[in-house]
N, C-alpha and C positions, 0 to 999 in steps of 0.2 A: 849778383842778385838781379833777378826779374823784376820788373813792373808791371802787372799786369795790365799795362794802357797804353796804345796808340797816339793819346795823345799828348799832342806835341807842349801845350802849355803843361799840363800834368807832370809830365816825363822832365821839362826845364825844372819846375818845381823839386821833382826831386832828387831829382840829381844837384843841386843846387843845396838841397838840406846835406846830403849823405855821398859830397862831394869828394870823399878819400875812398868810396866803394865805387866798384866795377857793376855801373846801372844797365841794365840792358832793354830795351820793348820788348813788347811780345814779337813786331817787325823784325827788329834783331835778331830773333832764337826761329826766325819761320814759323810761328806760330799763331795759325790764324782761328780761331776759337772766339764763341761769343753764349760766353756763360748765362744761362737763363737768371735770374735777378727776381728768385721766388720767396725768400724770407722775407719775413712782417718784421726784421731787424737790419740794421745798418752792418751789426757784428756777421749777422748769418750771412748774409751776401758776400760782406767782402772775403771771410772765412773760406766760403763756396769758391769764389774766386779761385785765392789763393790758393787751395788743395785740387780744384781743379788744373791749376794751371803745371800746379807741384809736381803731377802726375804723370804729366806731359814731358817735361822736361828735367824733372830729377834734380833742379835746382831751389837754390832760395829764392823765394814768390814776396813781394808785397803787392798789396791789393787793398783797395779802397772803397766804400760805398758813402754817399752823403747824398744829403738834400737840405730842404726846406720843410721847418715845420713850425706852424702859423697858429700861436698861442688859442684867438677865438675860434678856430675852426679843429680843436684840440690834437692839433700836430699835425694837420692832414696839411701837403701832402706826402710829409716824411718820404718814409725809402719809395714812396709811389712819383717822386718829384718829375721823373724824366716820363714815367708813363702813365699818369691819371688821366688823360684825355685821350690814349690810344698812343699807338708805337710813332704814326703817321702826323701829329700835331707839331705843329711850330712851336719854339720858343714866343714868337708873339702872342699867339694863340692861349698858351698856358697861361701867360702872362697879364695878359688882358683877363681872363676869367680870375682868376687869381686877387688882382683888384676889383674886377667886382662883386668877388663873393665877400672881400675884406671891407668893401663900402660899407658892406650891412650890417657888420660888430662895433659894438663897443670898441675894441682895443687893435689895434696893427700889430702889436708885439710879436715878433717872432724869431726864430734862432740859425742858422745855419750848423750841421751837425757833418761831421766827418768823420767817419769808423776809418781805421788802417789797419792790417793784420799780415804780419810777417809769418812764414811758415816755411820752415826747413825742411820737414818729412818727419820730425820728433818735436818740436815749441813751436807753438803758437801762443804769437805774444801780440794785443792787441793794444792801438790807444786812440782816443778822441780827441779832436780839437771842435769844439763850438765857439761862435759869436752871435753877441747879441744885437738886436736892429728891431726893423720892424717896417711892414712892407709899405710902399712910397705910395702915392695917391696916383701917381702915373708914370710910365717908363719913361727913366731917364740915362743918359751914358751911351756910349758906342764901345767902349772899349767891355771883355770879355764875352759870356754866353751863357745859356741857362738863362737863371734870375736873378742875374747880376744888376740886369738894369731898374731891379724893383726891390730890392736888398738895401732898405736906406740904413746907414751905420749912425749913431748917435750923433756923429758931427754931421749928419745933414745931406751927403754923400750918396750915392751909391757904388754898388760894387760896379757899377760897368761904368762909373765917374773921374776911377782913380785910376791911374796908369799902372801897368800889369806889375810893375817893382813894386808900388805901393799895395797893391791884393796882395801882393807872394806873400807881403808883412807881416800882413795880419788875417790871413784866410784860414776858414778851420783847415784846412790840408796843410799849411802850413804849421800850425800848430801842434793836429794830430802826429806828423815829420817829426817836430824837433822833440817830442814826448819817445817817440816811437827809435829815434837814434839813444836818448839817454838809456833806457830798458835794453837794447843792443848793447853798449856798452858797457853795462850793466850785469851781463848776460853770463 
């Protein structure tokens, strides 16, 4: 089975869930492709992904889209996470506006959201992992990337606080994985 990602925490991730199958990169298979990430859905991208990649190489694809979306700002910036300030913006960058566009609500509350979608060339089977949090007053954490370091977890935390075993735990990708092996097994 294909992974459609590069990278390298992603790929540990799940090869680590679905550790009795044969995980592969896109690196692995030569496949260097970088699918446009144009649906208003976490399902529709990763979906995209996956059949694009399916197409390529005639194999089983999983594929993933997720982000950030931040209850008073009503979900923004969901599947826009990686690119709501342009292709070219930092992690710090997002993330600093991010706080302080969250200074000016009522509420921090927010979710982390993770689409997965396996695709053979006949099933597509999807599943989500989210968690709940709510975003930090200030970056905190060295470990991870993204908005990890603004991702405070109800005990106080953030995601870029806990050492990469402890995210694999309890990360929606993590989640989305072990939802997404039961339905394989399932299958």
């Amino acid at each position: 089975m294909i992974a459609a990602t590069n990278n390298k925490g992603k790929l540990k991730e799940i090869k680590d869930i679905f550790n009795d199958y044969e995980i592969y990169s896109l690196k692995d298979k030569g496949i260097d492709i970088d699918v446009t990430e144009d649906s208003n859905t976490f399902f529709g991208n990763a979906k995209k992904k996956a059949m694009s990649i399916y197409n390529i190489a005639k194999e089983s694809v999983i594929a993933d889209d997720s982000g950030l979306c931040i209850d008073a700002l009503n979900g923004f910036p969901g599947v826009m996470t990686h690119r709501f300030l342009g292709e070219d913006a930092t992690d710090e960058e997002r993330n600093t506006y991010l706080i302080n566009e969250v200074s000016k609500c009522n509420s921090r509350n927010a979710k982390v959201v993770c689409v997965i979608v396996y695709y053979d060339g006949n099933n597509i089977i999807s599943s989500e992992g989210v968690i709940e949090g709510k975003i930090s007053t200030e970056r905190r954490g060295s470990n991870g990337f993204g908005f990890d370091e603004i991702f405070e977890l109800p005990n106080g935390k953030t995601l870029a606080e806990l050492t990469p075993s402890e995210k694999n735990k309890l990360s929606a990708r993590f989640l989305a994985l072990k939802d997404l092996r039961k339905k394989l097994e399932n299958m």
